[in-house]
N, CA, C and O atoms as a GROMACS GRO file, in nm:
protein
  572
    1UNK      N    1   0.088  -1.087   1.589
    1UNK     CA    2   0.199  -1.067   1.499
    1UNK      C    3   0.167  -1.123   1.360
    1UNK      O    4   0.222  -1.065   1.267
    2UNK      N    5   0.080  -1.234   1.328
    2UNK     CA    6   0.065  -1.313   1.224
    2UNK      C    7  -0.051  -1.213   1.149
    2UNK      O    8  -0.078  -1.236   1.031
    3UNK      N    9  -0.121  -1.098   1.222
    3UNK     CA   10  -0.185  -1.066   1.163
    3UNK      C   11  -0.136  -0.945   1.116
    3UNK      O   12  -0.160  -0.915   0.999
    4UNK      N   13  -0.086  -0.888   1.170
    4UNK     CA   14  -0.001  -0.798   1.134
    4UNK      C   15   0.094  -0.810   1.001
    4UNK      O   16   0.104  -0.741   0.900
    5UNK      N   17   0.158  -0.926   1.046
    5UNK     CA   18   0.229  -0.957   0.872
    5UNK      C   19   0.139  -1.030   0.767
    5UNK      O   20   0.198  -1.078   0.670
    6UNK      N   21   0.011  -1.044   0.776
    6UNK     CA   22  -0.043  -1.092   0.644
    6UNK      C   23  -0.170  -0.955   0.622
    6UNK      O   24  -0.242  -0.951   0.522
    7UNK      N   25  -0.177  -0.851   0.738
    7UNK     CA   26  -0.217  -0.737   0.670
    7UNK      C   27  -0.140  -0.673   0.565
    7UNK      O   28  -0.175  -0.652   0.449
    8UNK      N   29  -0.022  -0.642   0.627
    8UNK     CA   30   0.120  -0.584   0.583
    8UNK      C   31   0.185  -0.627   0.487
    8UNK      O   32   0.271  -0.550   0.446
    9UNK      N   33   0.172  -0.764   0.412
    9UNK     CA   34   0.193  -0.802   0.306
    9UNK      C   35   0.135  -0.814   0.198
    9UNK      O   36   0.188  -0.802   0.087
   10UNK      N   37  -0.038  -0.851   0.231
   10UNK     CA   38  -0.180  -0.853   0.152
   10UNK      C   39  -0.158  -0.693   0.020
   10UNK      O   40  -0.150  -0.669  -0.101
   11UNK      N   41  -0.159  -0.606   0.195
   11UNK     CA   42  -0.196  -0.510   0.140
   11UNK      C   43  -0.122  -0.417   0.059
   11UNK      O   44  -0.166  -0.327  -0.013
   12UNK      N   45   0.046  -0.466   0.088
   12UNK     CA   46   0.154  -0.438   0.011
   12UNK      C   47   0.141  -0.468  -0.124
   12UNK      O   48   0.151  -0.382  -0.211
   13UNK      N   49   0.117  -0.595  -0.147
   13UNK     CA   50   0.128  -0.653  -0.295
   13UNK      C   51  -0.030  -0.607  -0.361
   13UNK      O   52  -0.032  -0.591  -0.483
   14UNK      N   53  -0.164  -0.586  -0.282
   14UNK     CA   54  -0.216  -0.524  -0.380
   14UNK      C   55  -0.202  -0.365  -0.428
   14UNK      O   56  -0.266  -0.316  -0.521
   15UNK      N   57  -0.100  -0.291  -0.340
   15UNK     CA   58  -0.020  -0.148  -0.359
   15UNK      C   59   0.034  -0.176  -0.510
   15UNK      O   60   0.020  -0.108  -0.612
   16UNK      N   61   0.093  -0.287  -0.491
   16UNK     CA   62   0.216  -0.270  -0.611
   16UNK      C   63   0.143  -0.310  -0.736
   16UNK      O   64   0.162  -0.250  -0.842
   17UNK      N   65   0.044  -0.430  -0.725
   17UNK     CA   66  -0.074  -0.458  -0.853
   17UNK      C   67  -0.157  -0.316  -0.897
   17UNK      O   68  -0.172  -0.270  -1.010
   18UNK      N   69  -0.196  -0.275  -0.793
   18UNK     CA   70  -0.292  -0.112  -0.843
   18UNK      C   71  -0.190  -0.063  -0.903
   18UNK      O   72  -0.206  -0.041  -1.023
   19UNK      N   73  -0.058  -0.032  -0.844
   19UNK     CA   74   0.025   0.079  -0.923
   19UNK      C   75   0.080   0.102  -1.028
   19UNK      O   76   0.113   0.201  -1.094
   20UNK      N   77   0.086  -0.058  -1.035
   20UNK     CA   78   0.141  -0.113  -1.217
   20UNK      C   79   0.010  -0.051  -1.317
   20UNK      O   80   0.029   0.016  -1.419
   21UNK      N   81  -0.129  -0.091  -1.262
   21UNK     CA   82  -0.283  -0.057  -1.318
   21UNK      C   83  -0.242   0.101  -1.309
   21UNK      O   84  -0.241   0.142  -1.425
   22UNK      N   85  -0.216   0.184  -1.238
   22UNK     CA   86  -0.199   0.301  -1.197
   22UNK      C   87  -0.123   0.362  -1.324
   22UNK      O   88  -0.167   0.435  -1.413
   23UNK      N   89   0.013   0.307  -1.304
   23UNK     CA   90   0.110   0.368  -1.417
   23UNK      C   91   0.109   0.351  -1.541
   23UNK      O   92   0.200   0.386  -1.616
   24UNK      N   93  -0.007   0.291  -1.576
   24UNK     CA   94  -0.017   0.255  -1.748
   24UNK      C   95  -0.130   0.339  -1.779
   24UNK      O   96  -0.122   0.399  -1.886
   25UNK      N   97  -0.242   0.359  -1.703
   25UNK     CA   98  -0.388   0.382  -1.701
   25UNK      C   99  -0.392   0.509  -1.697
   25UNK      O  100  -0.450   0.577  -1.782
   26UNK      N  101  -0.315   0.569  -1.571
   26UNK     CA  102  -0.354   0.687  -1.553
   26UNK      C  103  -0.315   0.781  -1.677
   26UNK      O  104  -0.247   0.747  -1.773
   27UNK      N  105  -0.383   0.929  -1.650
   27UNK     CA  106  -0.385   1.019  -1.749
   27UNK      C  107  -0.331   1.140  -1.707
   27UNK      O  108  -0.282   1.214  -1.792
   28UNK      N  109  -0.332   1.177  -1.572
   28UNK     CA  110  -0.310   1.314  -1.460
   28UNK      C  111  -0.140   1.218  -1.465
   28UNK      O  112  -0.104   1.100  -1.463
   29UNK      N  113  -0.087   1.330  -1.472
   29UNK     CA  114   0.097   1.287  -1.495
   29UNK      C  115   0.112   1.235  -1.323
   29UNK      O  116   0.160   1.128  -1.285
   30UNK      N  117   0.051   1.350  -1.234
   30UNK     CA  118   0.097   1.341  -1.054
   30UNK      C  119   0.019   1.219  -1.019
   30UNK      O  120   0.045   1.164  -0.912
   31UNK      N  121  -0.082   1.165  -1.103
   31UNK     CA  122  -0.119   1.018  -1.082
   31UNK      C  123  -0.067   0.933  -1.112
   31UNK      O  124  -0.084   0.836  -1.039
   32UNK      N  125   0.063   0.906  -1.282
   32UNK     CA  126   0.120   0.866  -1.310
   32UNK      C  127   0.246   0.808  -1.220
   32UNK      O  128   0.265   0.688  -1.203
   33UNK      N  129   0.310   0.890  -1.178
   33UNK     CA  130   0.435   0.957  -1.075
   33UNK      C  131   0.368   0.911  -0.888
   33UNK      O  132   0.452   0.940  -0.802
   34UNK      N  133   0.298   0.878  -0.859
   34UNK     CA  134   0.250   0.827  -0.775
   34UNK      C  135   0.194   0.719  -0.782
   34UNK      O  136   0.155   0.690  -0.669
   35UNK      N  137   0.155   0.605  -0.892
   35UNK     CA  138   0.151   0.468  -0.911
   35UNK      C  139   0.267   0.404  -0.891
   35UNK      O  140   0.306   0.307  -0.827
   36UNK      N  141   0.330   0.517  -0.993
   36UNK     CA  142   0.504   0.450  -0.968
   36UNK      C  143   0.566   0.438  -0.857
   36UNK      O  144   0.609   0.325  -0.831
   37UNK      N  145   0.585   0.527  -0.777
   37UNK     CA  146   0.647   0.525  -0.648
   37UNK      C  147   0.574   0.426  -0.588
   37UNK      O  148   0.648   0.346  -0.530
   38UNK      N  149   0.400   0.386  -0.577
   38UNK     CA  150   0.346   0.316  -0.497
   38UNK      C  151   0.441   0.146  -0.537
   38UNK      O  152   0.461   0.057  -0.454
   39UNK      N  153   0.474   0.142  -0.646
   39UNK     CA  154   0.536   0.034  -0.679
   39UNK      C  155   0.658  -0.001  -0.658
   39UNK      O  156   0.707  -0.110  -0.626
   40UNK      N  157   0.717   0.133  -0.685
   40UNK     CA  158   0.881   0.106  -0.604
   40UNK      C  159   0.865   0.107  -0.488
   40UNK      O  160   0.897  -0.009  -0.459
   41UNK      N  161   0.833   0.164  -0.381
   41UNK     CA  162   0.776   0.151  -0.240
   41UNK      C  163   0.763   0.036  -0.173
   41UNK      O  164   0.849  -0.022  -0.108
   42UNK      N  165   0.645   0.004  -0.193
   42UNK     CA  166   0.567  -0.149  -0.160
   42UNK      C  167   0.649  -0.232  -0.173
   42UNK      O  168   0.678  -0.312  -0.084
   43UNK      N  169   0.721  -0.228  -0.330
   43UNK     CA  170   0.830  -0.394  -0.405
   43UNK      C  171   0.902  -0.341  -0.225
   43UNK      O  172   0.837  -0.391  -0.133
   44UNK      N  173   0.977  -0.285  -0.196
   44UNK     CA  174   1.072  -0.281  -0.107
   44UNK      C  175   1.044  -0.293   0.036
   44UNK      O  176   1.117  -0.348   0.118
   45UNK      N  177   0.908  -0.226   0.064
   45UNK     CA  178   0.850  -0.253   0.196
   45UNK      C  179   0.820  -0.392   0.200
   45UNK      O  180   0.825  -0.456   0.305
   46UNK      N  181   0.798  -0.430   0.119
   46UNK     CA  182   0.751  -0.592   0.128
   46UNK      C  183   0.890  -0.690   0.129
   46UNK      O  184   0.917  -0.772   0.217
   47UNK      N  185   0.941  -0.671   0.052
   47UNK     CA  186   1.104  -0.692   0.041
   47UNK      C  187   1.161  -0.713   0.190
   47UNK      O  188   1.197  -0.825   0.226
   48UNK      N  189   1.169  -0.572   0.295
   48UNK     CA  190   1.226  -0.558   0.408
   48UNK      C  191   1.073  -0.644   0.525
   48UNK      O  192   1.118  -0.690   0.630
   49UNK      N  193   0.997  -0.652   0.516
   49UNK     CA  194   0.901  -0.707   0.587
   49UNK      C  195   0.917  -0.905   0.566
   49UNK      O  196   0.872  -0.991   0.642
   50UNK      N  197   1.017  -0.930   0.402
   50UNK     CA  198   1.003  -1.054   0.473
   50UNK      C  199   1.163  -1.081   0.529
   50UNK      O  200   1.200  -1.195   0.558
   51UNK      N  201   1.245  -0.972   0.538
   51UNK     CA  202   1.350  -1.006   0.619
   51UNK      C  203   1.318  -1.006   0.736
   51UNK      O  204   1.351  -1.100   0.808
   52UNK      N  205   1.246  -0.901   0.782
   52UNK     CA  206   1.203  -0.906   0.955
   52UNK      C  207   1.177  -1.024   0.992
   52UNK      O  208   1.218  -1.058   1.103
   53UNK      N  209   1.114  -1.106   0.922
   53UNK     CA  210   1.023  -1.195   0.946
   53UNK      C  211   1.097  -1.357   0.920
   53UNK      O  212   1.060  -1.473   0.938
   54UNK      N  213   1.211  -1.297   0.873
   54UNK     CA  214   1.294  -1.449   0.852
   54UNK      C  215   1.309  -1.511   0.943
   54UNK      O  216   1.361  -1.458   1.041
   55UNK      N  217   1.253  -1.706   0.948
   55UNK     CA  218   1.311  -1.777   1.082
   55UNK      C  219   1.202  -1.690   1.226
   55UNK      O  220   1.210  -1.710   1.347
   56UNK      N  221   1.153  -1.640   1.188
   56UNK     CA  222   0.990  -1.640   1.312
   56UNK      C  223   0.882  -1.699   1.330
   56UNK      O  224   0.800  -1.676   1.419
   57UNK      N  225   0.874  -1.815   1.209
   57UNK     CA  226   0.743  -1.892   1.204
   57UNK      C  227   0.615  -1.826   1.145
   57UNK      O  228   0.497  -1.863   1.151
   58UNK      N  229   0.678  -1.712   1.082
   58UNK     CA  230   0.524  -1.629   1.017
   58UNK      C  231   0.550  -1.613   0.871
   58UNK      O  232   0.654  -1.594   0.807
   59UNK      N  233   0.452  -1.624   0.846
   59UNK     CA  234   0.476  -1.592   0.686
   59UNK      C  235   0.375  -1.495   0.611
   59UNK      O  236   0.254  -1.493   0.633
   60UNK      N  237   0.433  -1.424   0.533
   60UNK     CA  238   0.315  -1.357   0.430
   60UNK      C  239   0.278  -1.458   0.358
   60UNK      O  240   0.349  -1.547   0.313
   61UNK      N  241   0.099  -1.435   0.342
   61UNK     CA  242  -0.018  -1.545   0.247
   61UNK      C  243   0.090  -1.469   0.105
   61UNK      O  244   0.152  -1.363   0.095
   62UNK      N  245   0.066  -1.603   0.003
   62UNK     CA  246   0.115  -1.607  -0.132
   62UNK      C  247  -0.008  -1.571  -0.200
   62UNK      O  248   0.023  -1.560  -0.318
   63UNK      N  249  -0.176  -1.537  -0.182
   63UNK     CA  250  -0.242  -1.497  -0.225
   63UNK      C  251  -0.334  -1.390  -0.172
   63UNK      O  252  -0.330  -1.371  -0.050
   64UNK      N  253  -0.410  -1.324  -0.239
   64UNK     CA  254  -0.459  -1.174  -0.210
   64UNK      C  255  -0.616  -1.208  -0.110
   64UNK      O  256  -0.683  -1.310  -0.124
   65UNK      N  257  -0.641  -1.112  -0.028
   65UNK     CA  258  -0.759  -1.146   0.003
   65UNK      C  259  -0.856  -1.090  -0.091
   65UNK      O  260  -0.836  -0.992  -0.163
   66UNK      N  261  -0.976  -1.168  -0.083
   66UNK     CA  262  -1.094  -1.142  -0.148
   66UNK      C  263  -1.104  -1.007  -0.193
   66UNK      O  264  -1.083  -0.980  -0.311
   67UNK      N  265  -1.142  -0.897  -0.083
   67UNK     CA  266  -1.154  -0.738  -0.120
   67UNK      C  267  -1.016  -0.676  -0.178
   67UNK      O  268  -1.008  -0.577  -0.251
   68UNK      N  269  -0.923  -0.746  -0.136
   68UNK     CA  270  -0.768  -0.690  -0.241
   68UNK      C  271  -0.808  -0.691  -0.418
   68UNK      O  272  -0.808  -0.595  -0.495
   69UNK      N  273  -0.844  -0.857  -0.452
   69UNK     CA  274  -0.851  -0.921  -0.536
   69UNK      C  275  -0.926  -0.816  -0.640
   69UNK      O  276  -0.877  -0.783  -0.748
   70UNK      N  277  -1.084  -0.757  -0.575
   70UNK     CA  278  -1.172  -0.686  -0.648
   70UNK      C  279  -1.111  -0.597  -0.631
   70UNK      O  280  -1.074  -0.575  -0.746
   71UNK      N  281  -1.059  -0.508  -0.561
   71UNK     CA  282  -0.994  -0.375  -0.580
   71UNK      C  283  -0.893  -0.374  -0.724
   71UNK      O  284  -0.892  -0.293  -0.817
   72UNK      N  285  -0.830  -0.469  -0.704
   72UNK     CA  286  -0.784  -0.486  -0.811
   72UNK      C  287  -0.837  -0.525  -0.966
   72UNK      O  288  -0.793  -0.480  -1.072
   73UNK      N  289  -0.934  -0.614  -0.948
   73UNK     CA  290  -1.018  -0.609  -1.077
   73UNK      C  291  -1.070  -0.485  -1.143
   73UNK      O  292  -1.066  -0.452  -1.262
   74UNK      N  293  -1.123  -0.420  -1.029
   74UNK     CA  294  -1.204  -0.311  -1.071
   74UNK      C  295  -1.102  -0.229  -1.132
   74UNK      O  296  -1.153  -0.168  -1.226
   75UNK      N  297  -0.990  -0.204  -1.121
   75UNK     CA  298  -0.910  -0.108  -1.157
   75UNK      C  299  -0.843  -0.149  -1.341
   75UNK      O  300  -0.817  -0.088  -1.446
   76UNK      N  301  -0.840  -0.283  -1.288
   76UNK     CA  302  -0.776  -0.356  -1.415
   76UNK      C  303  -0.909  -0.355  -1.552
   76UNK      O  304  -0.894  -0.327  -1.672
   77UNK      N  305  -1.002  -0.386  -1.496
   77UNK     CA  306  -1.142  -0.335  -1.596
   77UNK      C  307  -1.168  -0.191  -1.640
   77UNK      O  308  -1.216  -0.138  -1.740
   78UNK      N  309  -1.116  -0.149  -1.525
   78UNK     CA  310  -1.146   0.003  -1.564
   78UNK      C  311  -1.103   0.077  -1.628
   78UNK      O  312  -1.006   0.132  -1.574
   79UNK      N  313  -1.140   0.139  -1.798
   79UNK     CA  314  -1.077   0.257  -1.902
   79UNK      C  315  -0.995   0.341  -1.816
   79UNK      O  316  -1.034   0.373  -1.704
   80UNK      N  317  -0.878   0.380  -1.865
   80UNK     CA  318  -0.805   0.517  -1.868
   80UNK      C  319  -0.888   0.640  -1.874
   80UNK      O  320  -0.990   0.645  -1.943
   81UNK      N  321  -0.845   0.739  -1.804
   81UNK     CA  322  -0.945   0.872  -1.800
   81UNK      C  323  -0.955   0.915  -1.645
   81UNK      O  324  -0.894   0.863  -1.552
   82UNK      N  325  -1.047   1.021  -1.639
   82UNK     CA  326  -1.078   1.151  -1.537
   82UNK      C  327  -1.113   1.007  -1.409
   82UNK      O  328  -1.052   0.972  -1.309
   83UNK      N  329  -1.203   0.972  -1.456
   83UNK     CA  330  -1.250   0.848  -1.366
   83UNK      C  331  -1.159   0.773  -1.282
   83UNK      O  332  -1.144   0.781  -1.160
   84UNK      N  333  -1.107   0.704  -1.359
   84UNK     CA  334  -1.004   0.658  -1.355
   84UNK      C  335  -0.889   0.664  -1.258
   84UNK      O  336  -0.856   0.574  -1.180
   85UNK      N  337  -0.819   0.809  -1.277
   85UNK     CA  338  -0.748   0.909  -1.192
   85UNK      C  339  -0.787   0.870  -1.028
   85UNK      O  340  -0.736   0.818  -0.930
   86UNK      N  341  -0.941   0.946  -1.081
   86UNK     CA  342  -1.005   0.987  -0.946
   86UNK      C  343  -1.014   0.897  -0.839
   86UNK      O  344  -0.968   0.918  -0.726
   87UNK      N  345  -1.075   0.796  -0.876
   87UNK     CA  346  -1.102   0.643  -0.853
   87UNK      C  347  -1.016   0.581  -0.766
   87UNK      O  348  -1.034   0.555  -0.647
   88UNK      N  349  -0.901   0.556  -0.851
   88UNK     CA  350  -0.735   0.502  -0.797
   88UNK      C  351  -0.707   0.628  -0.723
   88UNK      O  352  -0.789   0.580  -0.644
   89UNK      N  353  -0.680   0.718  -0.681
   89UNK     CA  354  -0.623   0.827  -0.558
   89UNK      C  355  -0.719   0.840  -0.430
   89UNK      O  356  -0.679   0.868  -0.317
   90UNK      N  357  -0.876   0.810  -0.472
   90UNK     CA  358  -0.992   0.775  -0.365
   90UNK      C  359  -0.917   0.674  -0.282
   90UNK      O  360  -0.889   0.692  -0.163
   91UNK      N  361  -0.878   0.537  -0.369
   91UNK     CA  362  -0.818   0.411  -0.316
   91UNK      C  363  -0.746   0.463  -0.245
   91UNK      O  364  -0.783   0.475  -0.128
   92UNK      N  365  -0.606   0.518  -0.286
   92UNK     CA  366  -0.496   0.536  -0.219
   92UNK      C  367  -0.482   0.593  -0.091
   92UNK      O  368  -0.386   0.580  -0.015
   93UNK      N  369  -0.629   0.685  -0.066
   93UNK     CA  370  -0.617   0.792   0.028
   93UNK      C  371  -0.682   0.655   0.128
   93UNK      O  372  -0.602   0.636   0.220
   94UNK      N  373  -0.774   0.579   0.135
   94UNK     CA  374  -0.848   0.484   0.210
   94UNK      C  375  -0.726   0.397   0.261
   94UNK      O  376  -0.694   0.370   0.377
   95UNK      N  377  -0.662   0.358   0.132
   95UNK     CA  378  -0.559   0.258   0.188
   95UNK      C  379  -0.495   0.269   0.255
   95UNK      O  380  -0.488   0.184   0.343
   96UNK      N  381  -0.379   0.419   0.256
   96UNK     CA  382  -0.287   0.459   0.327
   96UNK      C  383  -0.311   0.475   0.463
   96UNK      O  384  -0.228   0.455   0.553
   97UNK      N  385  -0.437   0.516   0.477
   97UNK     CA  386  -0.541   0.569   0.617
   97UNK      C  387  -0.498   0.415   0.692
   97UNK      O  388  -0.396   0.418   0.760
   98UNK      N  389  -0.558   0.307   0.683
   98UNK     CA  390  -0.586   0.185   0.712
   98UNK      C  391  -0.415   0.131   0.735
   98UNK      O  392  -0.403   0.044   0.821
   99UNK      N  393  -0.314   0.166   0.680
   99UNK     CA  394  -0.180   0.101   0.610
   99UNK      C  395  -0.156   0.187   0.783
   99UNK      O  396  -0.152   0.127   0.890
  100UNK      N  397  -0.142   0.361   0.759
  100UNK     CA  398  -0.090   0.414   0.877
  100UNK      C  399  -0.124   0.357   1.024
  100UNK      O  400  -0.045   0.315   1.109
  101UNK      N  401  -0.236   0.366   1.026
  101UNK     CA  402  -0.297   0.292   1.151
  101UNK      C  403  -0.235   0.191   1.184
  101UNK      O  404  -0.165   0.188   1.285
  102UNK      N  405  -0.254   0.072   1.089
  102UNK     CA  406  -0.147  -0.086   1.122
  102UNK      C  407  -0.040  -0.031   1.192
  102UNK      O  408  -0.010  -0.033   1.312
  103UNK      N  409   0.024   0.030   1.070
  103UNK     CA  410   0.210   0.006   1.162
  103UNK      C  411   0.213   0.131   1.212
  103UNK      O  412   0.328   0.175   1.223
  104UNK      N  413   0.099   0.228   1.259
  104UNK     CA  414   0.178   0.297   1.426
  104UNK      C  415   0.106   0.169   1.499
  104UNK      O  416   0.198   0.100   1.542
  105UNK      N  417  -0.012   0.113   1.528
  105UNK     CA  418  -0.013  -0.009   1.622
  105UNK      C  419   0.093  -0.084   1.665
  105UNK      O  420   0.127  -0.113   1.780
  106UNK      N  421   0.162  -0.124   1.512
  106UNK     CA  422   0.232  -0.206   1.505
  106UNK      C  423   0.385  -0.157   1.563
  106UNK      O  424   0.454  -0.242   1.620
  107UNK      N  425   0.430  -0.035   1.548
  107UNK     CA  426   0.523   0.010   1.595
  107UNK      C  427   0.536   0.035   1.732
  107UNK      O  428   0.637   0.090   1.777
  108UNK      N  429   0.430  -0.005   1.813
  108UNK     CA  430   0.423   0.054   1.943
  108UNK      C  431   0.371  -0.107   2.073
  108UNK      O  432   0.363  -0.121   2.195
  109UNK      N  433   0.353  -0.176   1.978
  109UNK     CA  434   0.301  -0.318   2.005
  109UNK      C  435   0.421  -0.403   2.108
  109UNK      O  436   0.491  -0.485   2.048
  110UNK      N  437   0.441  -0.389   2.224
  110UNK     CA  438   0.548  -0.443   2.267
  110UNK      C  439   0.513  -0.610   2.278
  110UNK      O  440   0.584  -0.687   2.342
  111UNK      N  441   0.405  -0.646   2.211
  111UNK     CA  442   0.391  -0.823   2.214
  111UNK      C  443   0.487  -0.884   2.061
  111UNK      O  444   0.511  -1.003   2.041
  112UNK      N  445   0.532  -0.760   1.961
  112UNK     CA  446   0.584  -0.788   1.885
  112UNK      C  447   0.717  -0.753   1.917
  112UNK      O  448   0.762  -0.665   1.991
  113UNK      N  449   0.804  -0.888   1.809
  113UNK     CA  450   0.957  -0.837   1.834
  113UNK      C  451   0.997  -0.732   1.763
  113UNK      O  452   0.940  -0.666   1.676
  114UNK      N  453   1.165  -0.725   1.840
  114UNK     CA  454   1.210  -0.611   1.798
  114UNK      C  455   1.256  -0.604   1.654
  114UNK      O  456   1.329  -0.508   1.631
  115UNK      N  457   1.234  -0.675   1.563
  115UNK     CA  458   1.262  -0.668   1.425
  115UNK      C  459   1.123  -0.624   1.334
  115UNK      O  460   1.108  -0.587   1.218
  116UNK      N  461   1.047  -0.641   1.426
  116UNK     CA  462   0.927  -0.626   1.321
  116UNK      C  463   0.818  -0.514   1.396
  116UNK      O  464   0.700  -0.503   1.363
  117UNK      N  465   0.904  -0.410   1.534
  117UNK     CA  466   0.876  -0.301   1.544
  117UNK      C  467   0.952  -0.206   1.475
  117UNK      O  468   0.907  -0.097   1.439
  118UNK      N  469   1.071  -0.249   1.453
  118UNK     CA  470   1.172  -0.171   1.405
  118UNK      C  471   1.151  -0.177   1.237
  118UNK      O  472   1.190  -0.078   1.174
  119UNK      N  473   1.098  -0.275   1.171
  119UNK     CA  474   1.038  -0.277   1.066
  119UNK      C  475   0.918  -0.155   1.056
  119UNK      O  476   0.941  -0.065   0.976
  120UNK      N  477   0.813  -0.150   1.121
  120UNK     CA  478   0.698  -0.103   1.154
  120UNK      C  479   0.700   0.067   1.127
  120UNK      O  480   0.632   0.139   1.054
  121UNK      N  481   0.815   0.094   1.226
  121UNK     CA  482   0.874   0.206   1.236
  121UNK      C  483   0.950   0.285   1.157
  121UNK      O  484   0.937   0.407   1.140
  122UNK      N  485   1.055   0.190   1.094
  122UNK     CA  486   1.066   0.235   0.947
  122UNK      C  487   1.046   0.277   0.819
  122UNK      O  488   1.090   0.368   0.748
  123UNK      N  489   0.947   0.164   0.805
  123UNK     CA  490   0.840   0.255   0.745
  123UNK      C  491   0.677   0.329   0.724
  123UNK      O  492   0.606   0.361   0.629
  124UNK      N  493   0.672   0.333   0.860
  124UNK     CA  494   0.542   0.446   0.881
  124UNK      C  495   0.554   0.555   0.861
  124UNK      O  496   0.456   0.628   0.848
  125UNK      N  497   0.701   0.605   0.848
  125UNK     CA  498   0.728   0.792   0.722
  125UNK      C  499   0.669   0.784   0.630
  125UNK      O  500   0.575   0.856   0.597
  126UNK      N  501   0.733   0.656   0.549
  126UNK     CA  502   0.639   0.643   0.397
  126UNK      C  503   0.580   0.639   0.362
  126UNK      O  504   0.564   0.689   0.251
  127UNK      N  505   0.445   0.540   0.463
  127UNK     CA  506   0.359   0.551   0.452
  127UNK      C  507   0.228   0.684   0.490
  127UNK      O  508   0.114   0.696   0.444
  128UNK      N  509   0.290   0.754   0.574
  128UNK     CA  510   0.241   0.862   0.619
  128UNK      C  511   0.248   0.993   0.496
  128UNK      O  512   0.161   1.078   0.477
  129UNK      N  513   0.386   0.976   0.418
  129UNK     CA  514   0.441   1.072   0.298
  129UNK      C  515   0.337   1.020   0.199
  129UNK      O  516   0.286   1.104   0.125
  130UNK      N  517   0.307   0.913   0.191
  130UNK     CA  518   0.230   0.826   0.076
  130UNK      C  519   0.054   0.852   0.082
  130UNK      O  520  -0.019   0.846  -0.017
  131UNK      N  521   0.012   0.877   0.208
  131UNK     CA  522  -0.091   0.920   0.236
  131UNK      C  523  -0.083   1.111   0.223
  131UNK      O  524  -0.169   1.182   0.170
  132UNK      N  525   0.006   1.144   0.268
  132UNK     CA  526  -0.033   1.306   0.240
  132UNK      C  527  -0.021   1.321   0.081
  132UNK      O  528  -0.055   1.431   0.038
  133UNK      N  529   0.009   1.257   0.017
  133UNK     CA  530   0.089   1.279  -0.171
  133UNK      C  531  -0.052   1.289  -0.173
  133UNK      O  532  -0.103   1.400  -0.191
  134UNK      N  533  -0.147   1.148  -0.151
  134UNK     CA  534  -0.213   1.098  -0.238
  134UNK      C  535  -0.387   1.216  -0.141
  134UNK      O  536  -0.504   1.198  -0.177
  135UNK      N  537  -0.362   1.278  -0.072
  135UNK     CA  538  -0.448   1.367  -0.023
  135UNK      C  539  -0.457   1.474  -0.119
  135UNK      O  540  -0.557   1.521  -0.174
  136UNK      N  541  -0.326   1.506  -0.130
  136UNK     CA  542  -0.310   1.629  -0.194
  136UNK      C  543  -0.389   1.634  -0.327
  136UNK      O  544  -0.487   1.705  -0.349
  137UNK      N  545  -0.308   1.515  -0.443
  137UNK     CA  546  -0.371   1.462  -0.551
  137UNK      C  547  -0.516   1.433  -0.564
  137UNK      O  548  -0.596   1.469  -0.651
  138UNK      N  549  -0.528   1.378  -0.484
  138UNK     CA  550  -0.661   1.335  -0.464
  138UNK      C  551  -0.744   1.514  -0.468
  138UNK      O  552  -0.808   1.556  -0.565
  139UNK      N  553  -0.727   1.568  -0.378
  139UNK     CA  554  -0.825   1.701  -0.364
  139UNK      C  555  -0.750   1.773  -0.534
  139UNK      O  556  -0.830   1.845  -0.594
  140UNK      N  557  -0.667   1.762  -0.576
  140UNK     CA  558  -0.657   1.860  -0.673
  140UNK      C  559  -0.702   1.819  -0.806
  140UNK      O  560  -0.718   1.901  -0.897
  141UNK      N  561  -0.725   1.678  -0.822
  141UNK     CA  562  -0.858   1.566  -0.902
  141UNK      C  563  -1.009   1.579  -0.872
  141UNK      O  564  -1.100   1.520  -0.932
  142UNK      N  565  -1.018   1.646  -0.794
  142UNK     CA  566  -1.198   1.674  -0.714
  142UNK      C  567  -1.201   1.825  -0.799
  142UNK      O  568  -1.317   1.859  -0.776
  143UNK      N  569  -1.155   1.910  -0.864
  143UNK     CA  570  -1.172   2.012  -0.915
  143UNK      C  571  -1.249   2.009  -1.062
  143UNK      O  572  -1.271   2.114  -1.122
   0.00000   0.00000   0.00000
């Protein structure tokens, strides 16, 4: 369970750091419009992940792991442009892949409670909607 919520939070808050990098940087408008959402999204998935989690003895880490950290550098170093675009929606499609996986595990995990399957479950649409966006984008940036 502890790992579960410091995947699920890690990887939340570096969603919402790329997307801010995302929504200033990008140049493709449907890249624009998909940083953003990654940011309204995440702020809220993360939001409802630490209610689940209220009074369980677990906590989301207050800092990023190592490979979050550079994902994020690299993006924050990185010029605006085609690159750019491409780059950040590559991410998104990897991340979401990795994000989906967690919480169907996690949704189906009967060693976890029922607040933080029911969390899990809630939002694995979004994340599943968040992975097909960023497929789509992604292949129509490969042109």
């Amino acid at each position: 369970m502890q790992e579960f919520v410091e995947k699920a939070g890690t990887s939340g808050q570096a969603e919402i750091e790329m997307g801010e990098l995302g929504a200033k940087k990008a140049k493709n408008g449907q890249v624009e419009a998909f940083a953003k959402r990654m940011v309204a999204d995440h702020t809220k998935a993360n939001q409802e992940l630490l209610t689940a989690i209220k009074g369980k003895g677990v906590q989301v880490p207050s800092s990023q792991t190592a490979m979050h950290k550079s994902m994020v550098e690299k993006f924050r170093q990185q010029d605006a442009g085609k690159n750019f675009d491409r780059e950040y929606m590559e991410q998104m499609v990897e991340d979401h892949k990795a994000a989906v996986e967690l919480f169907e595990a996690a949704a189906d995990d009967e060693k976890f409670d029922l607040d933080l399957r029911a969390y899990a479950k809630r939002i694995l649409p979004t994340l599943q909607d968040h992975l097909k966006q960023a497929q789509t984008i992604q292949s129509k940036l490969a042109d």
